[in-house]
C-alpha positions in Angstrom: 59.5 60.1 132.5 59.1 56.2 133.3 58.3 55.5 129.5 61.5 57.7 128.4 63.8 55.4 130.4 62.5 52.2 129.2 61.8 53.6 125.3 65.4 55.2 125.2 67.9 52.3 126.0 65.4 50.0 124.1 65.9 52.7 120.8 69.9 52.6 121.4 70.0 49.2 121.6 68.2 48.5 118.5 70.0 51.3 116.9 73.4 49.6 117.9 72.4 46.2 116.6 71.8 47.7 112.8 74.8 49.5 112.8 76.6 46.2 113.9 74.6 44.2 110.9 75.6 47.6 108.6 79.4 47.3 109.5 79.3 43.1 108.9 77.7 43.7 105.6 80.3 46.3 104.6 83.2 44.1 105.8 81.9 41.3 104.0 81.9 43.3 100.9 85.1 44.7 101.4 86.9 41.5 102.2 85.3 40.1 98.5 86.3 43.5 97.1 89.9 43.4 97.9 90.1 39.5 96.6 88.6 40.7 93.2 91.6 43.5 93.6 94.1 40.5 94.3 92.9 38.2 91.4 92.9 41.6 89.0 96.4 42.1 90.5 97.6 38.7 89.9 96.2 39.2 86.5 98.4 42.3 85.7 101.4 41.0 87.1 101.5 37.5 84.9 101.0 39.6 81.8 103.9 41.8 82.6 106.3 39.0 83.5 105.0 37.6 80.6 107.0 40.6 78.5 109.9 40.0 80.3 111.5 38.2 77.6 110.4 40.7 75.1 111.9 43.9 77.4 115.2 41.8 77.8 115.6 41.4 73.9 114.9 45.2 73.3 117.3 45.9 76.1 120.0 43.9 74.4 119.5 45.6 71.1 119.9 49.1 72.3 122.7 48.0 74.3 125.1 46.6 70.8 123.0 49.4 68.9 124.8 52.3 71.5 128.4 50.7 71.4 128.2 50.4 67.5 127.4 54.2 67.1 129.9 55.2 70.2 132.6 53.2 68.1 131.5 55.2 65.1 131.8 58.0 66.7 135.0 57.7 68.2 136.6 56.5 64.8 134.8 59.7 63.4 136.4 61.9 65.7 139.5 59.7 65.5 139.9 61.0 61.6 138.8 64.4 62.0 141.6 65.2 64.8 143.8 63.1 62.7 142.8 65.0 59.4 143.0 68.7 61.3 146.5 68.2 62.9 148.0 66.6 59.2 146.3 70.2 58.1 148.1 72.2 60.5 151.4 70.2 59.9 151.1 71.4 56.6 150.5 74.8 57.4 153.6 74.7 59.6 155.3 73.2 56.7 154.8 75.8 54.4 156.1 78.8 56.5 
């Protein structure tokens, strides 16, 4: 019984101290894992304000692009209204 409380603490003890080396290790990677993450992150983020520009001319384009074929349109339906009520004038003329 004397041997199991002296091997006991002595088998905890040495138990805790790998865990403690384990969960250093582990932090230490994780800490170098997440800076990696950062300078990958960093990365991205240059090349996509890099496109900025690019995202800002295409924006622009489809911009004009929509108000030239809404003024088309407009025009378009413009003549056809005009073009069906100078028909039905002309109906109305004839009776």
């Amino acid at each position: 019984m004397l041997f199991l409380q002296t091997f006991l603490p002595i088998c905890v003890y040495f138990l805790l101290i790998i865990l403690i080396i384990v969960g250093i290790i582990l932090g230490v990677r994780l800490i170098d894992l997440i800076e990696r993450a950062n300078s990958v992150l960093d990365n991205v983020e240059g090349k996509v304000n890099s496109l900025n520009g690019f995202f800002n001319i295409l924006d622009f384009t489809t911009n004009k692009v929509e108000g030239f074929t809404a003024r088309v349109f407009d025009l378009s339906s413009k003549l056809v209204k005009k073009a069906l009520k100078n028909k039905k004038n002309k109906e109305d003329d004839y009776e």
